[in-house]
C-alpha positions as CSV (number, residue, x, y, z in Angstrom):
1,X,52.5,33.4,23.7
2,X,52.4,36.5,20.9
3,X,54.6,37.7,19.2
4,X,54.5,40.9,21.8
5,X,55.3,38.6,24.8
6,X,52.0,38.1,26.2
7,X,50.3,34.9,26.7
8,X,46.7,35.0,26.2
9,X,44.0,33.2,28.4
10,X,40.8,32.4,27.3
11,X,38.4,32.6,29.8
12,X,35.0,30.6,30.3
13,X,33.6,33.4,28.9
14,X,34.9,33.9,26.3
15,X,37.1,37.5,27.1
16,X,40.9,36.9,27.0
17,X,43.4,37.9,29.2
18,X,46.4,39.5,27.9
19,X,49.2,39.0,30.7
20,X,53.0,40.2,29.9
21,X,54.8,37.2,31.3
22,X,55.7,38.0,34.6
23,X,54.9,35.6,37.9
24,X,53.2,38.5,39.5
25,X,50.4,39.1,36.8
26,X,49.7,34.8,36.4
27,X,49.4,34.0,40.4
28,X,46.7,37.2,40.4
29,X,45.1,35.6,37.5
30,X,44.3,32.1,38.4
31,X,43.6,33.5,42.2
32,X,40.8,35.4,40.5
33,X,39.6,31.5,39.4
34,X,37.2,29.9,41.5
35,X,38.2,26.9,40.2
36,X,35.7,23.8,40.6
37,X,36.4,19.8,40.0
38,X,35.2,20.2,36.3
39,X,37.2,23.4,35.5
40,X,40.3,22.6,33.0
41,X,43.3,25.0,31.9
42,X,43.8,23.7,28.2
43,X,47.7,24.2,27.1
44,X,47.8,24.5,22.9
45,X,50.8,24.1,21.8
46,X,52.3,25.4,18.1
47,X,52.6,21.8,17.4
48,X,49.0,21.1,18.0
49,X,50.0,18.9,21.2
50,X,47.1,19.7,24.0
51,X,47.7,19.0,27.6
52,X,44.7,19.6,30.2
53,X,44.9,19.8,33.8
54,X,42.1,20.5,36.5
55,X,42.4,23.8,38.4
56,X,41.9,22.1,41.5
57,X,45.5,20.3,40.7
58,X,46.8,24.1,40.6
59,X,48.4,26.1,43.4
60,X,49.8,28.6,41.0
61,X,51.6,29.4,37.8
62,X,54.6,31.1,37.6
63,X,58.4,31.2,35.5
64,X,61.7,30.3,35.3
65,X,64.5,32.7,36.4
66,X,65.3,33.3,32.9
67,X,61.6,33.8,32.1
68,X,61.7,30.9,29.0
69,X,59.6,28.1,30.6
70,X,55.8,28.4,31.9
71,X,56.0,26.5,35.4
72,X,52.8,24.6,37.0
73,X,53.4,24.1,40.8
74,X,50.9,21.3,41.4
75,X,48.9,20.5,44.7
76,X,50.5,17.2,44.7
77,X,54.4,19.0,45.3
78,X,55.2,18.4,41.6
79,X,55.7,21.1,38.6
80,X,55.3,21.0,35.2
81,X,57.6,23.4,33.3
82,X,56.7,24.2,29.4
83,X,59.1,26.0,27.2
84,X,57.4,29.5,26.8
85,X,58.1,29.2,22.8
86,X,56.1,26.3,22.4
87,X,53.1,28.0,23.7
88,X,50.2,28.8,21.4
89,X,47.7,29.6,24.0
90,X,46.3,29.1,27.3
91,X,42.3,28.3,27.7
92,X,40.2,28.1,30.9
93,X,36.9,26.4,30.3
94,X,34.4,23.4,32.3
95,X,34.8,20.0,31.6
96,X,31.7,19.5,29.2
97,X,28.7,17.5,31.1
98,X,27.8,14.6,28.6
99,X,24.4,13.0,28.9
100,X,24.8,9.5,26.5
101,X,23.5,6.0,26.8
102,X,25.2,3.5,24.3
103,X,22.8,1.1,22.1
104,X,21.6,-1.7,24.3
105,X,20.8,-3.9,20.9
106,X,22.9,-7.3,21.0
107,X,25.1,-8.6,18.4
108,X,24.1,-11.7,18.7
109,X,20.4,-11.0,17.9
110,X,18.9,-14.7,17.3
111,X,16.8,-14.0,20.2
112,X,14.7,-11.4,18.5
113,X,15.3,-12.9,15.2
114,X,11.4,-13.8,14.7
115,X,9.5,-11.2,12.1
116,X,7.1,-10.3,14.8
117,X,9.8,-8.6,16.9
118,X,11.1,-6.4,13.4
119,X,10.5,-3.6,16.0
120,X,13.5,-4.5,17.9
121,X,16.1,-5.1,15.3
122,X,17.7,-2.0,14.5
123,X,20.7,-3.2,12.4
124,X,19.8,-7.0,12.5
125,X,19.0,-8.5,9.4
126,X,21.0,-6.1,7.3
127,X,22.7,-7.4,4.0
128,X,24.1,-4.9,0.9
129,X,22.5,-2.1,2.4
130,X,22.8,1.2,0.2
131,X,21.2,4.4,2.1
132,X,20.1,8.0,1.2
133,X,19.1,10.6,3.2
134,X,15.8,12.2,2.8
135,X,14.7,15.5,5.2
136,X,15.8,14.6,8.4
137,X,15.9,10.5,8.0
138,X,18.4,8.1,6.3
139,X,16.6,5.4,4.4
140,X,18.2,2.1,4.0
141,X,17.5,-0.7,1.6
142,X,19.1,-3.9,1.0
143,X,19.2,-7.6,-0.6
144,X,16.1,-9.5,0.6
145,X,18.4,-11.9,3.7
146,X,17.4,-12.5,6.9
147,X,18.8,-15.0,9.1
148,X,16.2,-18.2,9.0
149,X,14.8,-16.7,6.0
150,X,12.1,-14.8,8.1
151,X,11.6,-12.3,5.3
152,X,10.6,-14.9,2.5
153,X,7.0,-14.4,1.1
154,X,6.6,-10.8,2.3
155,X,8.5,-8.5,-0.4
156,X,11.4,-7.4,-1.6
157,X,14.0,-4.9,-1.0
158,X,13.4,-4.3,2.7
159,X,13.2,-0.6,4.2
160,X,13.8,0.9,7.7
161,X,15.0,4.4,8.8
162,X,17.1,6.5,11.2
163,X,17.4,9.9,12.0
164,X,20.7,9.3,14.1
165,X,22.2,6.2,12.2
166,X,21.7,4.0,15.3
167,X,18.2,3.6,15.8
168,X,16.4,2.2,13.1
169,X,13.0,1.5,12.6
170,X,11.8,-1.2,9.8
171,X,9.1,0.0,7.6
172,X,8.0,-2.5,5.4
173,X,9.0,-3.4,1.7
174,X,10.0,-1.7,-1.5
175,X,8.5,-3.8,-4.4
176,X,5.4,-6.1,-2.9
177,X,5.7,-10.3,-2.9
178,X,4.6,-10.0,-6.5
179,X,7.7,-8.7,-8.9
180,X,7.0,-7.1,-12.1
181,X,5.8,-9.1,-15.2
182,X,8.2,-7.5,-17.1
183,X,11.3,-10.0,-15.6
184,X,9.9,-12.7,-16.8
185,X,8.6,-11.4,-20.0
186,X,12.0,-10.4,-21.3
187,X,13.5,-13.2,-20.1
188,X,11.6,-15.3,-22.2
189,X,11.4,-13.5,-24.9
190,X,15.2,-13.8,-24.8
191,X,15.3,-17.4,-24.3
192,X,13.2,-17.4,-27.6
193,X,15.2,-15.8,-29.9
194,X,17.7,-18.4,-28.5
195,X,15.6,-21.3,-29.8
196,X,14.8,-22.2,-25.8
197,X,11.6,-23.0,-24.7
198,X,9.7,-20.4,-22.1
199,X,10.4,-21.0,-18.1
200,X,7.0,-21.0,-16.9
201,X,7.9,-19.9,-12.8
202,X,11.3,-18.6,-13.3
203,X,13.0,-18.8,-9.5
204,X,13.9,-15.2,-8.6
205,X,16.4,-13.8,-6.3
206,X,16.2,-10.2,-5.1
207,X,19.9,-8.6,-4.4
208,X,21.7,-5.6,-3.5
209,X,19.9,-2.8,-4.7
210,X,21.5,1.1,-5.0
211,X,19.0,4.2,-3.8
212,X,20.5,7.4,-5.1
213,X,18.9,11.3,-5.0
214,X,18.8,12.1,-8.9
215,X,16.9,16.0,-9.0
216,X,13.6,15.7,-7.0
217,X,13.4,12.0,-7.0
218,X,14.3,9.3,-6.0
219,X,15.7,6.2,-7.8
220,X,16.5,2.3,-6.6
221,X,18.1,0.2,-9.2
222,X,18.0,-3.5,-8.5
223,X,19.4,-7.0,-9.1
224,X,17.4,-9.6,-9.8
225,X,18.9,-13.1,-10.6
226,X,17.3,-16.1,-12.2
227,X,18.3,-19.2,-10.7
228,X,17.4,-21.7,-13.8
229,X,19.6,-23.2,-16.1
230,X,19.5,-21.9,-19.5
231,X,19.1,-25.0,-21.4
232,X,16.4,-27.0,-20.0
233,X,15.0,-24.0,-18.1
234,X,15.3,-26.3,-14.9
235,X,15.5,-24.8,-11.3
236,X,19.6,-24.8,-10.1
237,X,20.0,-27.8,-8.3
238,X,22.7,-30.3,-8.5
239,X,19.8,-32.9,-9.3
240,X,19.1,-30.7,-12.2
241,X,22.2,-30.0,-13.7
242,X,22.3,-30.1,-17.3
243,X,25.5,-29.3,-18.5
244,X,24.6,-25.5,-18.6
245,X,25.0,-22.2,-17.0
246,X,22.5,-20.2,-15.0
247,X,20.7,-18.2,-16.5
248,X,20.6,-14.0,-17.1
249,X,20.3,-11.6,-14.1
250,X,18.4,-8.4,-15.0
251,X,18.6,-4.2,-13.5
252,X,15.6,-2.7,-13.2
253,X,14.3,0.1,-11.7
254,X,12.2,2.1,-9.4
255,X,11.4,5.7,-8.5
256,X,9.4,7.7,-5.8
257,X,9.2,11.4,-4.8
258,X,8.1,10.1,-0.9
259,X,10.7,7.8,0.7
260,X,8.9,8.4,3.9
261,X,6.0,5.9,2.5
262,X,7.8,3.0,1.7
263,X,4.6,1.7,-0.8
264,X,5.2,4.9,-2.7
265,X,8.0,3.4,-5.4
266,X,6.9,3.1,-8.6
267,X,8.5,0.0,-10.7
268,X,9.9,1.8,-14.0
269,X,11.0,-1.3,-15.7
270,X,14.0,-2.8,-17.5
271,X,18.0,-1.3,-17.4
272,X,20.1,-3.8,-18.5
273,X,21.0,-7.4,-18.5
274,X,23.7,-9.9,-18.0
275,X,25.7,-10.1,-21.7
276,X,27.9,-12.9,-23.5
277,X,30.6,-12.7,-26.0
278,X,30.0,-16.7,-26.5
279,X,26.5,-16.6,-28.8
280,X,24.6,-19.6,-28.2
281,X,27.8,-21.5,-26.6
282,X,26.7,-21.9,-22.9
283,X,27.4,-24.8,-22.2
284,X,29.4,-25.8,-18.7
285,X,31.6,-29.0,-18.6
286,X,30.6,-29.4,-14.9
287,X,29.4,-28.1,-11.8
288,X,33.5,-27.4,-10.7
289,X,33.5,-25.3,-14.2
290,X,33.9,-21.4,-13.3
291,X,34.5,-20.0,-17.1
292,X,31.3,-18.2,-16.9
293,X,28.9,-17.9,-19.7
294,X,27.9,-14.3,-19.5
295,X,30.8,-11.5,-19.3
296,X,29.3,-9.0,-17.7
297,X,27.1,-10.3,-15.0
298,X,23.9,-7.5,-14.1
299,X,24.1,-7.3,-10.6
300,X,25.3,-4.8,-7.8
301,X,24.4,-1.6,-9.2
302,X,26.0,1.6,-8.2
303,X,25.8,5.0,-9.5
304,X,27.5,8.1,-9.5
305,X,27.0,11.4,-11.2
306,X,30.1,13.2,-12.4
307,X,30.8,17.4,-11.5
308,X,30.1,17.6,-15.1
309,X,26.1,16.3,-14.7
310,X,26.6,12.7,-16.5
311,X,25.1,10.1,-14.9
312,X,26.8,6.2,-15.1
313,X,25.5,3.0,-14.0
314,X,28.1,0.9,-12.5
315,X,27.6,-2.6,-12.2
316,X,29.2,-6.3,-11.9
317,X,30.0,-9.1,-10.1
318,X,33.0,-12.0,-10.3
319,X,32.8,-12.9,-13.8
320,X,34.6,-10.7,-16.3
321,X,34.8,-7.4,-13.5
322,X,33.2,-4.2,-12.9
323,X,31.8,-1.6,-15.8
324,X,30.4,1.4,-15.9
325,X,27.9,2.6,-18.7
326,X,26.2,5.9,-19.1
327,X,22.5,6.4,-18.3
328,X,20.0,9.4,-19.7
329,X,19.2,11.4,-16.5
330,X,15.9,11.7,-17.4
331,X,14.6,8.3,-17.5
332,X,17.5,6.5,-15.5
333,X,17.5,4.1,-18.4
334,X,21.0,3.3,-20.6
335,X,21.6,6.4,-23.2
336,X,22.1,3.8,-25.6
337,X,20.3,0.9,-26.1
338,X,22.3,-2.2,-25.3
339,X,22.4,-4.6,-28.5
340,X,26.1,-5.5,-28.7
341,X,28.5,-6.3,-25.9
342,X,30.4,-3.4,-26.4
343,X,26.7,-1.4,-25.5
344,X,26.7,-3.2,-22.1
345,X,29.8,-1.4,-20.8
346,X,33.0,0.1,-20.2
347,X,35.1,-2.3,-17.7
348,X,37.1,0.1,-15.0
349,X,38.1,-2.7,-12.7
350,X,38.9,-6.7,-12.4
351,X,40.9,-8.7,-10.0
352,X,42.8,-10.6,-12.2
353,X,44.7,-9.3,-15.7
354,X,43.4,-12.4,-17.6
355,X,40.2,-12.5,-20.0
356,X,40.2,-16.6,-20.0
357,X,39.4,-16.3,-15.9
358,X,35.5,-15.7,-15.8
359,X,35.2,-16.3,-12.2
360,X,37.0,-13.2,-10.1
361,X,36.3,-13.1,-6.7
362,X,35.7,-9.3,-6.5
363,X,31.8,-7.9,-6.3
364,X,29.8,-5.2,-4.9
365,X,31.2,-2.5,-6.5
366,X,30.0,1.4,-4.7
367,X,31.3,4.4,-7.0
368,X,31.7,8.3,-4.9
369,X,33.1,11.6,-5.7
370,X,34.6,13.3,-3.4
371,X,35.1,17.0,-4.3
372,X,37.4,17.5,-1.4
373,X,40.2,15.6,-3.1
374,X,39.0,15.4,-6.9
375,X,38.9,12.1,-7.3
376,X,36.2,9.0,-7.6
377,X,36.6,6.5,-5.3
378,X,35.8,2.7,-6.2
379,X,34.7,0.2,-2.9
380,X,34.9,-3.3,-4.0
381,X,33.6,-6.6,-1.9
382,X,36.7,-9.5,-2.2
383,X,36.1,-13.2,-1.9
384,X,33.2,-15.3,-0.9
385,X,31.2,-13.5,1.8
386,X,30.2,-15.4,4.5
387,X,33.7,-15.3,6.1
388,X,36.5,-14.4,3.7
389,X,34.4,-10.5,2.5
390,X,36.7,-7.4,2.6
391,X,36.9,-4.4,1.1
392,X,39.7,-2.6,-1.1
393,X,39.6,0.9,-2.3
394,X,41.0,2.3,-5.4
395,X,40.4,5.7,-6.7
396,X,41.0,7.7,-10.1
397,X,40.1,11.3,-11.7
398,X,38.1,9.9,-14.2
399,X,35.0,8.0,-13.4
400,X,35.4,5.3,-16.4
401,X,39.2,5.2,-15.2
402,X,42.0,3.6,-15.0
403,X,42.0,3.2,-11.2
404,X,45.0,2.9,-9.2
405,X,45.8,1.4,-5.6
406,X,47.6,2.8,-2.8
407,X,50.7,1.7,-4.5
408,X,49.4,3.3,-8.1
409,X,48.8,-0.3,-9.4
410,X,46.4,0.0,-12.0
411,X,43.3,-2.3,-10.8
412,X,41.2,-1.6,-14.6
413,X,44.2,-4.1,-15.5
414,X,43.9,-6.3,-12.2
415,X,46.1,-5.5,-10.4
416,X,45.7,-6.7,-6.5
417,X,43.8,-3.7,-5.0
418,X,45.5,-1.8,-2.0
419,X,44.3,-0.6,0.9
420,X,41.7,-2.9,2.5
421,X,39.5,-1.2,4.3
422,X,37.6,-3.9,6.0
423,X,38.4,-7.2,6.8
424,X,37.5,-9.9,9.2
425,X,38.7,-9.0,12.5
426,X,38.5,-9.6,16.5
427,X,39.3,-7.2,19.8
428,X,39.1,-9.0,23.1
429,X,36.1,-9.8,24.7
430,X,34.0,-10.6,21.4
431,X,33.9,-13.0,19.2
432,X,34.3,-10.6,16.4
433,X,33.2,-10.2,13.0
434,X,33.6,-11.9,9.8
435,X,32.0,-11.1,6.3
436,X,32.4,-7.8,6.6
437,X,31.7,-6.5,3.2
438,X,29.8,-5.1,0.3
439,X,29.3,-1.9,1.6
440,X,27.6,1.6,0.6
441,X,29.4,4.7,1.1
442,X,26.8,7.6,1.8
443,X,27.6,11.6,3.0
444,X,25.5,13.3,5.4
445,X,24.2,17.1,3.8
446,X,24.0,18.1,7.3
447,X,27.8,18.0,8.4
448,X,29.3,17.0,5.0
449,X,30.8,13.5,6.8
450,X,30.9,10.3,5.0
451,X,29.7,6.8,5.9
452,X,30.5,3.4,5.3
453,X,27.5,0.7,6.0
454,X,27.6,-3.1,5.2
455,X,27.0,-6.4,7.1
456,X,29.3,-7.8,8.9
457,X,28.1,-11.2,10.4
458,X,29.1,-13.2,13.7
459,X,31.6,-16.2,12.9
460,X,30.8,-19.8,13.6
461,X,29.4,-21.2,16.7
462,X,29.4,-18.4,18.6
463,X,27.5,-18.6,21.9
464,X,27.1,-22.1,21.2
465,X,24.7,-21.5,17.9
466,X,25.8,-23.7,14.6
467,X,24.4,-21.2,12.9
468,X,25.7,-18.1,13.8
469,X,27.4,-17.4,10.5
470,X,24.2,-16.3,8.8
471,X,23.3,-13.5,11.9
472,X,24.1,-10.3,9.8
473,X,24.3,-7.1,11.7
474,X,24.8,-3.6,9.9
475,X,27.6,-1.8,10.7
476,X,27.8,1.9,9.9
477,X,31.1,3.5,11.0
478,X,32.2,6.8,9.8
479,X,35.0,7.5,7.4
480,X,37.9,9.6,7.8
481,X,40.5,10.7,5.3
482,X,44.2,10.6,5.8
483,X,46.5,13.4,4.4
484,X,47.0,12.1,1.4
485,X,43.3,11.2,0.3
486,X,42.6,7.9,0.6
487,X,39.6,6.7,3.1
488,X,40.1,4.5,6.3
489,X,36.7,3.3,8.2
490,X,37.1,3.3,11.9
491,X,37.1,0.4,13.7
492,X,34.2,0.7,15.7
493,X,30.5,1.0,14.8
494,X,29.1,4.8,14.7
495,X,27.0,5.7,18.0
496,X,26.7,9.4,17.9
497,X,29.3,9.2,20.7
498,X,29.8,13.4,21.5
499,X,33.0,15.0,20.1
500,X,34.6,16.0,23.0
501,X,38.0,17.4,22.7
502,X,40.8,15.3,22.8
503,X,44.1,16.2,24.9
504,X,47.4,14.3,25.1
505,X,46.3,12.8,28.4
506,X,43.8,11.3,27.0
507,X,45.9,9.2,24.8
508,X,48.3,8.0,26.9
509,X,47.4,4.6,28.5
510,X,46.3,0.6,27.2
511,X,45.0,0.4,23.4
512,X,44.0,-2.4,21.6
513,X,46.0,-2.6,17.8
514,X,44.9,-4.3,15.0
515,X,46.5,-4.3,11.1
516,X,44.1,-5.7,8.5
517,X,46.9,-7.7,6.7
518,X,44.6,-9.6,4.4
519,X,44.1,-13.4,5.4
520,X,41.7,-15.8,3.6
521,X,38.6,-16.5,5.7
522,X,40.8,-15.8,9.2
523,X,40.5,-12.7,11.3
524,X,42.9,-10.3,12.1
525,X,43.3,-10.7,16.1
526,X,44.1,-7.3,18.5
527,X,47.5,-7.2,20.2
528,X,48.7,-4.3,23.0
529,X,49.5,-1.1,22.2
530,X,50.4,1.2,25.3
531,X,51.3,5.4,24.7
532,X,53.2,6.1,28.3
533,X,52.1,9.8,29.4
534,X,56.2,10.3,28.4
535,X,55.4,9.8,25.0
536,X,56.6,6.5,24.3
537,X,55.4,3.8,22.0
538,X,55.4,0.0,23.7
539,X,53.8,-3.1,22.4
540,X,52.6,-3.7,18.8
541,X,55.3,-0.7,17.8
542,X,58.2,0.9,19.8
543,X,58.8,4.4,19.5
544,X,57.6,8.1,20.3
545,X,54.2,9.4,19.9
546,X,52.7,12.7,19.2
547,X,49.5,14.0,18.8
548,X,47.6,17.0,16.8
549,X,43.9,18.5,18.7
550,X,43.8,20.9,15.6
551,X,43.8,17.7,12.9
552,X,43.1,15.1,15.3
553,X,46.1,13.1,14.1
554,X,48.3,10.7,16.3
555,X,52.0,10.1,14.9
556,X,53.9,7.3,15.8
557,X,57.3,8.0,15.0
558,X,58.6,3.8,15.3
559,X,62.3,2.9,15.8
560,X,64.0,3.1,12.7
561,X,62.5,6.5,10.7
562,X,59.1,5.5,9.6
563,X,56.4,7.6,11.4
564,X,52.5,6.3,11.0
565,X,49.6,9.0,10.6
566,X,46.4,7.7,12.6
567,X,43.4,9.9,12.5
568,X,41.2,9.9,16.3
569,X,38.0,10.1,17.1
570,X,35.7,9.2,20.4
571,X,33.8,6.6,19.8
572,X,32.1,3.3,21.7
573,X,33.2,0.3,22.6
574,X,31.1,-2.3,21.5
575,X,33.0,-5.2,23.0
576,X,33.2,-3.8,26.8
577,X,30.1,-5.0,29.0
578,X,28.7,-2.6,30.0
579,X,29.6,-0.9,26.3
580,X,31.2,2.3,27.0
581,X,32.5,6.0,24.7
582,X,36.3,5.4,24.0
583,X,39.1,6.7,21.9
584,X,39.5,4.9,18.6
585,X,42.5,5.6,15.6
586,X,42.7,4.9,12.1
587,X,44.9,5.5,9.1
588,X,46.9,3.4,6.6
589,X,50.4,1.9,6.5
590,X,53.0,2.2,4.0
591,X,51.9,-0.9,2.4
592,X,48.2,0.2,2.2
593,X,47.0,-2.5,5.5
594,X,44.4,-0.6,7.2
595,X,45.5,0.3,11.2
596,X,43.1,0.5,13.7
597,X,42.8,1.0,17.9
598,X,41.1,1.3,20.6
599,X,41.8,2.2,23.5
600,X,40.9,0.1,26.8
601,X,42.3,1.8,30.1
């Protein structure tokens, strides 16, 4: 309703009506309708509400006697009456016809687990994955794990593509079987000025890489460990143990023009290696011994550049925390060459405020800017990650820091780091997921929306398989922002579900709820959640509920005062057989837990 009286119907195509509120004028109108099973009138409200009911449900439209309240006389003998105040606007449109067909790839994937049948995988076999988008394709790459080691002996960083994030194709490998001589040449040229003698076949491993777009080109830093002991040189068994630490783990990095041709990466050589404040001191009083040797351990690269065009390496993993270093944007390499531990880095986060504890559970660190709320947002994998793997978020203005939590603790100082994100978790009908962690965070140029992607894998003996743990499926899910700026993932895997609009009928019905209160190596189950068509909250919170179509917010105002903000979107069902589009929420509590539903009827 204007401010001139009228209300104003949008038509199907597209003209408005402009009808001074009399009954008269609104019966003629919607008998001029030939209204069909997929025709809807849409009812905004100023409050955002929506409300949608089939023209077919209609006999006609009319008002009070005191002309304040829209009435709906309904086929079925009922009315709907709707305070003409409240009114933003009236729309008449179809019903949209939506052609989809969910993913038919299993979570469970051991079946297809064989290298042969790479063509079928999609998202199996996914481990740190970090992603960039390249014309119309996303490129992934990841740590070289594969559930029964199917990818040993063929190469290293694995690649496959997508152009709709759900279909994936695997392409081959970044760096060939073979790694570059330059590895082992500085890593025995550093055991040498050591006094140590040279490891002959050093035993590699090849870990979470980062691909980033840096002018034209494109770079991929990676990890690779050495899994030795530093004073005998001996491969790291318990057989072998020598009273020493492993030793270094080196960044290097490579750099094509052509992502499309996955042979096309040129190696470019040496970044920066693990560092020690303890000189020549490395030795380890036993195998149960976690005051690491090195301080800052060279693994888990991220990168960010800033508004300002500097570019900074982030890196680290457990040991001494996270730091972040600059690089020359020309050659990708440190500004500065790294002699002295104070060359090696800036720390900007650690779980724990003590510098005695060398072993901190916190890993994986991926670094983005988001220019929407000016700050830089820090992911960061928690705890061991075959169960236990979740992921905080803390964010800060400046990219060397401090960063602060939900509840402004200051995590460069170690504070416990608020909200989590991701966390192991279970909805009915699955077994649901558990080491669901060490993620990359990614934005589409097309649309401007940002992804999260990481493994999650299936928990113990499910379907009967003792080894179940180690199936890792990639999980990409899209990220939405609450009001205040802080990122929730939603709690179902992205499927390109359409985008439908959402109405308060919608809404109402059965949901699935599930707060990721963090819990050591157990998931957080689903309990009911049910929004009555009245507006009332039942189950997992009592109270009212509203809901925003402009912002796509549902508020839960609970029982005592607090209200919760919970951002919708459609989305699938991966745990319904057969897997079906559904409504999905997420958002943040005051305590910085992550909420998420689903709904089910």
């Amino acid at each position: 309703m204007n401010e001139s009286g009228y209300i104003c119907i949008h038509q199907k195509n597209d003209a408005m009506i402009n009808l001074r509120t009399h009954t008269l004028a609104l019966v003629l109108a919607m008998a001029t309708l030939q209204a069909v099973a997929d025709d809807r009138l849409y009812i905004f409200r100023k409050t955002g509400a929506l409300n949608a009911l089939p023209l077919t449900s209609i006999d006609s439209i009319g008002f009070d006697s005191l002309r304040t309240q829209l009435r709906i006389y309904k086929s079925d003998a009922t009315i709907t009456s709707i305070l003409l105040n409240t009114i933003d606007s009236l729309t008449l449109a179809d019903l949209p016809t939506v052609s989809y067909s969910a993913p038919s790839y299993a979570d469970d994937y051991s079946g297809i687990s064989s290298y042969t049948q790479r063509h079928l995988w999609h998202m199996a076999n996914v481990h740190d994955p970090t992603v960039v988008k390249h014309d119309d394709y996303f490129y992934m790459s990841q740590t070289d794990a594969s559930y029964g080691n199917v990818l040993n002996g063929r190469g290293h960083y694995p690649m496959r593509r997508s152009k709709d994030l759900v279909k994936w194709e695997f392409l081959g490998f970044a760096m060939p079987q073979t790694p570059p001589a330059w590895i082992k040449d500085s890593l025995n040229s550093m055991r040498a000025r050591m006094g140590l003698s040279a490891i002959a076949n050093p035993v590699y491993g090849f870990w979470a890489p980062v691909m980033r777009k840096v002018g034209t080109k494109y770079r991929l830093y990676y990890s690779v460990i050495v899994d030795n002991y530093i004073k005998t040189g001996a491969v790291n068994t318990s057989a072998n143990f020598d009273n020493s630490w492993t030793e270094r783990a080196f960044i290097g990095m490579m750099e094509t023009s052509t992502p499309q041709y996955v042979t096309s990466w040129v190696d470019k050589g040496y970044v920066i290696h693990s560092s020690t404040d303890r000189g020549s001191n490395y030795y380890r009083a036993s195998l149960n011994d976690w005051s690491a040797y090195f301080k800052w351990n060279a693994i888990d690269p991220t990168y960010q550049v800033t508004p300002e065009g500097d570019h900074y390496l982030i890196y680290g993993s457990w040991h001494s925390g996270i730091v972040s270093v600059p690089v020359d944007p020309e050659t990708g390499k440190l500004k500065k060459q790294a002699l002295v531990l104070v060359d090696f880095g800036t720390r900007i986060a650690r779980r724990t405020n003590n510098d005695a504890n060398r072993w901190q559970a916190q890993e994986g660190p991926e670094i983005i800017y988001n220019p929407q709320t000016g700050y830089y947002y820090l992911f960061l994998a928690y705890d061991e990650l075959s169960v236990a793997y979740n992921t905080r978020v803390c964010r800060s203005k400046n990219i060397n820091g401090p960063y602060y939590g939900y509840n402004g603790a200051n995590i460069t100082n170690g504070a416990d780091c608020w909200p989590i994100i991701t966390h192991p978790y279970k909805f009915k009908n699955h077994s649901g997921w558990v080491g669901f962690s060490h993620c990359a965070v990614f934005q589409d140029p097309a649309d401007d929306q940002w992804y999260y992607v990481s493994q999650a894998r299936l928990p113990a003996n499910t379907n009967g398989n003792a080894y179940s743990n180690a199936i890792m499926m990639g999980h990409v899910r899209k990220i939405v922002w609450t009001d205040d700026g802080w990122p929730v993932v939603l709690p179902q895997r992205y499927a390109a579900v359409p985008q439908t609009i959402i109405t308060d009928e919608d809404l109402a019905g059965s949901w699935e709820h599930i707060q990721l209160q963090y819990s050591y190596q157990n998931q957080m189950a689903s309990v009911n959640l049910n929004l009555s068509p009245n507006y009332v909250v039942t189950g997992a919170f009592t109270g009212f509920w509203s809901f925003n179509a402009y912002t796509k917010t549902l508020t839960i105002r609970l029982t005592g005062g607090a209200q919760l903000k919970l951002k919708v979107e459609r989305e699938l069902d991966w745990e319904a057989n057969p897997r079906k589009p559904t409504l999905v929420y997420a958002g943040l509590n005051a305590s910085g837990h992550s909420l998420w539903g689903k709904k089910v009827q």
